[in-house]
C-alpha positions in Angstrom: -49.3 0.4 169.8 -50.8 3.9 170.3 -52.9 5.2 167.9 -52.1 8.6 166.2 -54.6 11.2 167.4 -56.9 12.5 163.6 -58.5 15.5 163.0 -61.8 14.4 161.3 -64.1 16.6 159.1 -67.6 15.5 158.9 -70.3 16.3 155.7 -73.4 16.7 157.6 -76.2 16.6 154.8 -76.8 12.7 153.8 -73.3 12.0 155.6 -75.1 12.5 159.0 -78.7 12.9 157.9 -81.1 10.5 156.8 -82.8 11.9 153.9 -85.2 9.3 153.7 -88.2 11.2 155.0 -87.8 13.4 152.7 -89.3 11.6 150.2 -91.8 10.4 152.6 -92.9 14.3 152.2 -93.1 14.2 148.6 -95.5 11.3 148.5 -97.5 12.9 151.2 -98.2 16.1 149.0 -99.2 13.2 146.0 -95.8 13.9 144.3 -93.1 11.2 143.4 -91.3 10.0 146.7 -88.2 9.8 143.8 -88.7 13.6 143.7 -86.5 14.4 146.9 -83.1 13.1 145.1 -84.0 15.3 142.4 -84.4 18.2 144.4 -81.3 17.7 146.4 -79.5 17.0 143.7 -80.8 20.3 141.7 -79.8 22.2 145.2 -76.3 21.0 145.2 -76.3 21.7 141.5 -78.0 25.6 141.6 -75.1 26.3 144.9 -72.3 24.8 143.1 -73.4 27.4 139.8 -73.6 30.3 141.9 -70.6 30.0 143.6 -68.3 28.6 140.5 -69.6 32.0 138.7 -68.9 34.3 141.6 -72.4 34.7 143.5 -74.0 34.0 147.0 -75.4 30.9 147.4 -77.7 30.3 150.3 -78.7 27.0 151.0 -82.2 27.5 152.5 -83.2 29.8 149.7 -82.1 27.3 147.2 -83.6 24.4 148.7 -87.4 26.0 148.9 -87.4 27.9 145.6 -86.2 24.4 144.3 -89.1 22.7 146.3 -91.4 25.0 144.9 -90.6 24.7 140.8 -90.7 21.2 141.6 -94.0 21.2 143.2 -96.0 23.5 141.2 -97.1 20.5 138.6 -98.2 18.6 142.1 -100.6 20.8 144.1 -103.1 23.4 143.5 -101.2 27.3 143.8 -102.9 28.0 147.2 -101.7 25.0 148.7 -98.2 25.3 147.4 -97.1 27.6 150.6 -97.6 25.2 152.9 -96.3 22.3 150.7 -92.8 24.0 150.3 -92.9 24.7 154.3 -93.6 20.4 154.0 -90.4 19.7 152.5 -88.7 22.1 154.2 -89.4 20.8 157.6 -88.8 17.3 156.6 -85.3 18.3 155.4 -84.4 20.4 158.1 -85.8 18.0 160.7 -84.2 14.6 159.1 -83.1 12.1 161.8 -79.3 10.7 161.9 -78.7 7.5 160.3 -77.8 4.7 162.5 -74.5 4.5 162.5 -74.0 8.1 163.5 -74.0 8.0 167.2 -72.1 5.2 168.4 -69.9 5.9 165.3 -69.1 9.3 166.5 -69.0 8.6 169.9 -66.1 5.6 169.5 -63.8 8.4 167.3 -63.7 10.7 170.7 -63.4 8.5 173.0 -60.5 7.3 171.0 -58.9 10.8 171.5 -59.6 12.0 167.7 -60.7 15.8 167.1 -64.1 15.8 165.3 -65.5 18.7 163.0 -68.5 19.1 160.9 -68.5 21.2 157.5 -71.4 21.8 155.6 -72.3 24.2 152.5 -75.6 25.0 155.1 -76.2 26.9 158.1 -74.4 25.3 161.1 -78.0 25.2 162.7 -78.5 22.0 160.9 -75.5 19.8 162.3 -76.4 21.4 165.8 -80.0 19.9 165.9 -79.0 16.8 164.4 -75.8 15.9 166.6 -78.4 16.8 169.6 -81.0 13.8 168.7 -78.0 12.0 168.1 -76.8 12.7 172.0 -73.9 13.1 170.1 -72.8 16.8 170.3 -70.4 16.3 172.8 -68.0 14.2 170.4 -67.2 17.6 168.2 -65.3 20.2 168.6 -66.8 22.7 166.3 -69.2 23.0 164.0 -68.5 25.0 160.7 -70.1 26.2 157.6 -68.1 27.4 154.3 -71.0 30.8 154.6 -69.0 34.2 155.0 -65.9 32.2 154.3 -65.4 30.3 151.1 -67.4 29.3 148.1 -69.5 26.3 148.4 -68.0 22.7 148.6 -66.1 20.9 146.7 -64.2 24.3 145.7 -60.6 23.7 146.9 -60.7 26.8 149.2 -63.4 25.3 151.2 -61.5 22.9 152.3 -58.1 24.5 153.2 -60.0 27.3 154.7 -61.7 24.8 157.3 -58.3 23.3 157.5 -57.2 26.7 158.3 -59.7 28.0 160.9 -59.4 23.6 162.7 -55.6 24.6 162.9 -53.7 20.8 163.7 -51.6 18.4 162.0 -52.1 15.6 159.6 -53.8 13.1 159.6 -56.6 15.1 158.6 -59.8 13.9 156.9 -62.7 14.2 154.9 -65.1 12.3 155.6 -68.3 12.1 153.3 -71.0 9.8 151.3 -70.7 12.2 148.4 -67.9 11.5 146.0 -67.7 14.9 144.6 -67.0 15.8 148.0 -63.9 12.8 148.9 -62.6 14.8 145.2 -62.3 17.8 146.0 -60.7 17.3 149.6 -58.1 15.3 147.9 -57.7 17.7 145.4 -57.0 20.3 148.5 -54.4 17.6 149.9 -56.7 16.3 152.4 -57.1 12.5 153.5 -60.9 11.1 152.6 -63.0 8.7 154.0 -65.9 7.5 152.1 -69.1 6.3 153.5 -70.5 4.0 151.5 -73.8 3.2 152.8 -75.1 2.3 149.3 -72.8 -0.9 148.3 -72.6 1.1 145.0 -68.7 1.4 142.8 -67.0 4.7 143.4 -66.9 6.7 140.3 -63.9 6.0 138.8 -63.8 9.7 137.3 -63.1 11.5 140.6 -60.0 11.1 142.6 -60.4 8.2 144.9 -60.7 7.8 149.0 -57.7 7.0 151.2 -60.2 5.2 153.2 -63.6 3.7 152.2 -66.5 2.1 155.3 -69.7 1.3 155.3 -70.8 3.1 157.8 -69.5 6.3 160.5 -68.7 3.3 163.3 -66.3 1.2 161.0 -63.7 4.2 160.9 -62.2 3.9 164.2 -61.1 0.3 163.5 -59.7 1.7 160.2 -57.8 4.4 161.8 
């Protein structure tokens, strides 16, 4: 039996990225390694404000004014320069998790279309899916900047439905749950990575699909 050919839409950051040495940043500077969920977490939280109440939300600027309130009880003020630049380049430079590669290369050879979508600049997923050797599998990279609010607004997701063009099935794919809620919400097919083991909140709508990792979904397709 053939297959039917998916059109696959990829988070990138945590999704794709290993945030993991992230924290090892934290610890370096003599801060709490626990820190980094923190500070992603208050990123997603500041971008998901500004765009809800109708401003610009840039990721970058976020995610080292964020690193810097959070540092300022760590290091000494003259240091703190170079220990936002720290984070910052541990973040922008985090490696793909394991399953990434051979996950994403088994979805294209099996003929599906592959996407990323991120509420960062498209620079990120570029450099990643290159250590990966894995920027080949996709077809475009996208970013919701100059065309929708942030992620997990519903337009974010039929706008990148909208600019991938295709035919169902089409899919979200994500470790975030807020994320798997809001591309059901926009009518999309989800597939949650759950690298963690952890329950899926029963509060948000749930996946169509749930793995534990990127190179379980072609056997699920």
């Amino acid at each position: 039996m053939t297959r039917q050919q998916a059109t696959i839409v990829f988070d990138v950051n945590e999704t794709l990225s290993d945030l993991s040495p992230v924290a090892a940043s934290f610890e370096h500077l003599g801060a709490s390694g626990e820190l980094a969920t923190t500070w992603f977490a208050s990123v997603l939280r500041d971008g998901f404000a500004l765009t809800t109440s109708g401003g610009d939300a840039s990721f970058p600027d976020i995610a080292s004014n964020n690193a810097r309130d959070l540092l300022s009880t760590w290091v000494l003020p003259r240091d703190l320069d170079e220990s936002v630049n720290t984070v910052m380049t541990a973040f922008t430079h985090a490696p793909p998790h394991p399953d990434v590669a051979g996950g994403l290369q088994a979805l294209h050879a099996a003929g599906h279309r592959l996407f990323t979508l991120s509420n960062g600049p498209t620079t990120t997923a570029e450099r990643l899916l290159d250590e990966a050797g894995a920027r080949q599998t996709m077809e475009g990279l996208l970013t919701v900047d100059g065309h929708s609010p942030w992620k997990p607004a519903r337009s974010a997701y039929t706008d990148a439905r909208g600019r991938i063009g295709g035919s169902d099935p089409f899919y979200l794919a994500a470790v975030h749950p807020w994320d798997i809620h809001g591309a059901a919400n926009a009518g999309l097919s989800t597939i949650w990575i759950n690298r963690s083991g952890r329950d899926y909140p029963t509060h948000f709508s749930p996946p169509t699909l749930t793995v534990s990792g990127i190179d379980e979904i072609t056997t699920r397709l």
